[in-house]
C-alpha positions, 0 to 999 in steps of 0.5 A, a space after each residue: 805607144 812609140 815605134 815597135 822595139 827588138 825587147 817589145 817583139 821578144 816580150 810579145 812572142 812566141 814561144 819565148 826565145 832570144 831571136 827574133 826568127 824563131 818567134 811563130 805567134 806574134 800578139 801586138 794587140 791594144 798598144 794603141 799602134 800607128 801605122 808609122 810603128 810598123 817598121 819593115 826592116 825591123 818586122 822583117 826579121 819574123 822569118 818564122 812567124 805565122 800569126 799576127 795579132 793587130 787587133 784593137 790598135 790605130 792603124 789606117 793602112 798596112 805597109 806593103 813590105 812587111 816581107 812575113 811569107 810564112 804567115 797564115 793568120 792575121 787579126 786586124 779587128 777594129 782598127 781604122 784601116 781604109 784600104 787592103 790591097 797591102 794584104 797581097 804581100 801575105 800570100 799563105 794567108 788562110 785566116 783572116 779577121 777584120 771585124 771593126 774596120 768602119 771604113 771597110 765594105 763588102 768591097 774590100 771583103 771581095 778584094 780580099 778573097 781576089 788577092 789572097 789565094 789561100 784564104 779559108 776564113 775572113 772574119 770567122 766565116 767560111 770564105 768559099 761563099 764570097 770566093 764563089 761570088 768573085 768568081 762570078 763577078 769576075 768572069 762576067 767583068 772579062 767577058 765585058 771588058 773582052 767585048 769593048 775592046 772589040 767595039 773599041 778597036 773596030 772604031 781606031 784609025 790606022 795611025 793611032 800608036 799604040 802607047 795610046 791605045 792602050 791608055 786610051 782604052 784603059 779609060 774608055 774601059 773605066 768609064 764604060 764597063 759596068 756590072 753589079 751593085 752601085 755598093 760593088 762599084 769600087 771592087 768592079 772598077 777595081 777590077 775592071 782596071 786591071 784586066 783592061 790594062 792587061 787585054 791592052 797590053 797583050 795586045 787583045 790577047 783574050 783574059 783568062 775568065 776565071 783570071 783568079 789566082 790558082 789554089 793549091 789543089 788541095 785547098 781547091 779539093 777541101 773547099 768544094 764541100 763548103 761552097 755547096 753548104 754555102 749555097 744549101 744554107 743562105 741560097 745567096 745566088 741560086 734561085 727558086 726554080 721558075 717553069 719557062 712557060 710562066 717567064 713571060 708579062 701577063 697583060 690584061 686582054 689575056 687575064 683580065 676579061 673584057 679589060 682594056 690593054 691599058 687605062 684610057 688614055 694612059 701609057 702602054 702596060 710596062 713589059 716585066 719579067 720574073 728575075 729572081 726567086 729567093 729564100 734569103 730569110 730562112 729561120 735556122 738556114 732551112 732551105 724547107 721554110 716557106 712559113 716565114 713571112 716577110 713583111 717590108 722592104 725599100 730600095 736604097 736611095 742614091 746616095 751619089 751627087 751630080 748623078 743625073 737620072 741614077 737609082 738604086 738597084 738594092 733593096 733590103 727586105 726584112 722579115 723573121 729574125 733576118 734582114 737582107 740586103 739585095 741586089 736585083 741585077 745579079 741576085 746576090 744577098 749582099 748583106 744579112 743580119 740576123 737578131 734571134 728570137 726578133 721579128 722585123 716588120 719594116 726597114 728605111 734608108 738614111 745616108 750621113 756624112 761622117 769625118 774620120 780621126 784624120 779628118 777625112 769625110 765618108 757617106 755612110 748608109 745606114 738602115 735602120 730595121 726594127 719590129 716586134 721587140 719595140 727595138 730599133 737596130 741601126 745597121 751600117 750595111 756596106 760595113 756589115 755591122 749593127 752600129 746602134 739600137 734604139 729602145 723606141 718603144 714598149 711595144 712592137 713597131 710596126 713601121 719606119 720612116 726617115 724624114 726626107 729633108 733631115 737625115 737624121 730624123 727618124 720616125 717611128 709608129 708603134 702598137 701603142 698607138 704613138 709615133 715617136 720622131 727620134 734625132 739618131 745623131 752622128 756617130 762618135 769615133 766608136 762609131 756608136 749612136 746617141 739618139 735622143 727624143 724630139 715628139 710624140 704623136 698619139 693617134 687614135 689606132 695603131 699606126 701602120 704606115 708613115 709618109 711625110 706630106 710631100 710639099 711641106 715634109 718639115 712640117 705635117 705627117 702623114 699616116 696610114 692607120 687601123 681607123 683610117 688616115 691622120 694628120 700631125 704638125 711636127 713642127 719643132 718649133 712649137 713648144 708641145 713636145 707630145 701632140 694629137 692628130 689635127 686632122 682624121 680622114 675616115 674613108 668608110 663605115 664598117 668594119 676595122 678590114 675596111 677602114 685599115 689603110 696600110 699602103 700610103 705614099 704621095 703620087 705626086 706632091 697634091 695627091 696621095 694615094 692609100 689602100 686597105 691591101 698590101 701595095 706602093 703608090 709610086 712617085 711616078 703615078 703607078 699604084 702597085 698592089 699584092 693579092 692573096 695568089 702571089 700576082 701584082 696588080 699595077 694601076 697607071 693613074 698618071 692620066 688621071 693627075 692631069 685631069 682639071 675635074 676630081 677624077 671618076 667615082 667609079 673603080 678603075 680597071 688596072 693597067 697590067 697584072 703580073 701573074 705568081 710564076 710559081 717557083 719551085 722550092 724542095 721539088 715542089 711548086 709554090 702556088 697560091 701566096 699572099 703578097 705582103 709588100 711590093 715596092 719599085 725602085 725610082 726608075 721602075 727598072 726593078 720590082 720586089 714583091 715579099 710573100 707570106 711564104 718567105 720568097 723576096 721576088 724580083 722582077 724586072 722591067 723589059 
């Protein structure tokens, strides 16, 4: 398709007419349309027009002066748009779809609902939640940037000039404000951006908290309704209830009698404190549901290079038919999809590096869930949609493990008693996946937690299985194609309880730690542990890695125990509850425990 053309506009409108502003609906979908073809001085000429279909073209930006004031819907669904900060020209906008645009995340979601006033829908979705979150972010943002700017003028000499000042400040701003998810950086910094260059040249002249473009007041009317629905619904950022006299670190001279402050000789307990409470996986949305149980979650790795000492601070949790991304800072769900009629057991992280039609590159993170449908779903998270699914097995798989030197290899451990390692691929330009099938391990029981052998990753499995742990050579180069285990650790005689290791994870690259509950052994040396009355067990055994001799036989006394606050949910406490999965991410800065009663808790380190 060439240029756009006065008889293609005619054609394409409605209703039918001779002129080109009488035309009110304007359908250019499927024309395989190039940015370039949008020429201004023609569409211009769309004085009445009040929706427009650019749906399923090429387009990577929009042009900013396309000059139609009147319109009120626009649907740019899969095409290759980059950026939408074009979208501010449209200021009646109310509905708006951008479904397909893989290049687009939640950041852009945010820019949107900040740059157009009147929005009521994005992407067939009620648009007041995300208003309500831009809101929050935005005057937390002010606020900060307010406060540095304070530090920064006390610390100037008399003599600097102000043109430089203000520039100056700008920068320091950039560099310094902070708030948020590391996947709402760019929104952030957006932001941050522009109300620094406005406090600098006011003069410091305070910014307006809300600093949000003014609905009109019956927009703002029709959509307070919908923001408490929102809320009632997904309970995104308002969490459970917690008594205050429970908001404190239990250590164990107050809980556990006679037991040390800490292990001989080891650090001083981590001083944690309940964050948030939420009820994010909810079946049909109900506010009442404390019987989903919830059954995995990982904190996204970082992803960024050159970034010494950085960690995530999102984690994904899956349970029920739901998946939810989470960050702990702020207690926003980032993300959720939702698979009706699946039950999620685990999640795992992978990022790849992409290369667009134009030949630009792109770090994706992808996480791939999967659970009692033996499917695997590949989810593009910042984009907010499932990019690929994987039919691993017959039945349920109980978990997930990405390999930590290829990014694209993934394994996966199913009721059937195998693991099988998959080559998920690079996406195409339709951004689907082809994964294809490297190995198949059989083991002994169902295998019910992966880790790779930290010192030689490429080369040895390691899982934690109903009968105990085993072993696998995975390498591919060996001509078998489907293998046994090479080595089977047994831990105990007794019954299947006391022989199941569910929890398993390196401590260091020579010591592995596994247990028969709920729990993480950490890369740091802090074994975590869930019990059956909502309270986290955390036991420091760094002490005991530095040890020449094999450490003591007898039972090791935790360093610190983190007691259930019992929240409330619907006007009455949460008390006793099983702790599924507690997991930390690799600053050990936040703590997330799941519960069989679908509450995600976050802690966080004091």
């Amino acid at each position: 398709m060439g240029p756009l053309t006065v008889r293609v506009l005619l054609e394409r409108g409605q209703p039918k007419s001779d002129r080109l502003g009488r035309i009110r609906s304007l359908d250019l979908s499927g024309m395989e349309l190039l940015s370039e073809h949008l020429d201004p001085k023609l569409l211009c000429r769309l004085t009445q027009l009040q929706e427009l279909d650019l749906s399923n073209n090429q387009l990577e930006v929009l042009p900013t002066n396309l000059g139609l004031s009147h319109l009120r819907i626009l649907r740019c669904a899969n095409n290759q748009l980059g950026d939408v900060t074009a979208l501010c020209q449209f200021l009646k906008l109310e509905e708006l779809s951008l479904e397909g645009n893989p290049f687009l995340t939640v950041n852009d979601n945010l820019k949107v609902s900040f740059l157009l006033p009147k929005l009521r829908k994005i992407n067939g979705k009620d648009a007041s939640l995300t208003c309500s979150q831009v809101e929050n972010l935005n005057r937390e943002l002010t606020n900060r940037v307010t406060a540095h700017w304070e530090k920064f003028i006390a610390a100037l000499g008399p003599e600097e000039k102000a043109e430089k000042v203000q520039a100056d400040f700008v920068k320091s701003a950039i560099r310094h404000v902070h708030y948020g998810p590391e996947s709402l950086s760019e929104f952030t910094q957006w932001r941050v951006q522009m109300i620094s260059e406005e406090l600098a040249a006011s003069g410091g002249t305070r910014v307006s908290a809300a600093n949000i473009p003014e609905k009109t007041p019956g927009v703002a009317a029709a959509s307070r309704p919908r923001v408490r629905l929102a809320a009632m619904k997904r309970l995104v950022d308002v969490p459970l209830k917690l008594s205050p006299t429970k908001r404190m670190c239990v250590s164990l001279p107050d809980q556990v009698e006679g037991g040390p402050a800490g292990l001989s000789g080891s650090q001083p307990a981590l001083q944690m404190e309940p964050l948030y409470f939420l009820q994010c996986h909810s079946r049909n949305n109900s506010p009442q549901d404390l019987k989903t149980q919830l059954w995995a979650c990982a904190f996204e790795p970082t992803w960024e290079e050159g970034r010494s000492g950085a960690t995530s601070q999102t984690v994904a949790t899956c349970g029920g038919e739901a998946v939810c991304v989470i960050d702990c800072q702020t207690g926003i769900v980032l993300h959720k999809y939702k698979a009706p009629g699946e039950e999620f057991f685990s999640v795992a992280w992978t990022a790849l590096t992409v290369v667009t039609q134009a030949g630009h590159k792109k770090r994706w993170s992808v996480l791939a869930a999967a659970g009692l449908r033996g499917q695997v779903r590949l989810l593009h998270v910042r984009a907010g949609f499932c990019c690929g699914v994987i039919r691993a097995h017959k039945k349920a798989i109980a978990t997930l493990c990405f390999s930590p030197t290829h990014e694209t290899h993934l394994f996966t451990a199913s009721y059937d008693k195998r693991i099988i390692l998959w080559d998920i691929g690079m996406p195409n330009h339709d951004y689907e996946f082809q994964a294809s099938q490297l190995l198949t391990l059989d083991s002994t029981s169902i295998p019910l937690r992966l880790c790779p052998v930290a010192s030689c990753p490429d080369t040895h499995l390691l899982a934690g299985c109903e009968g105990g742990c085993c072993c696998w050579d995975v390498r591919l180069d060996q001509p078998q194609k489907r293998r046994g285990c090479e080595v089977e650790f047994v831990f105990c005689e007794g019954s299947a309880s006391t022989r199941r290791v569910d929890g398993l994870a390196f401590v260091n690259e020579d010591v592995v730690g596994s247990t028969a509950d709920p729990s993480y052994p950490t890369d740091q040396g802090i074994v975590l542990c869930g019990d059956e009355e909502g309270s986290v067990w955390v036991y420091d055994v760094r002490h005991l890695l530095k040890q020449l001799s094999p450490p003591p036989a007898a039972p090791q006394a935790p360093t610190q125990i983190l007691k259930w606050p019992q929240p409330g949910a619907g006007g009455q406490p949460v008390t006793k509850t099983m702790v599924n999965m507690v997991v930390a991410n690799a600053a050990f800065t936040y703590l997330a425990a799941l519960t069989d009663s679908n509450i995600v808790a976050i802690w966080r380190r004091c």
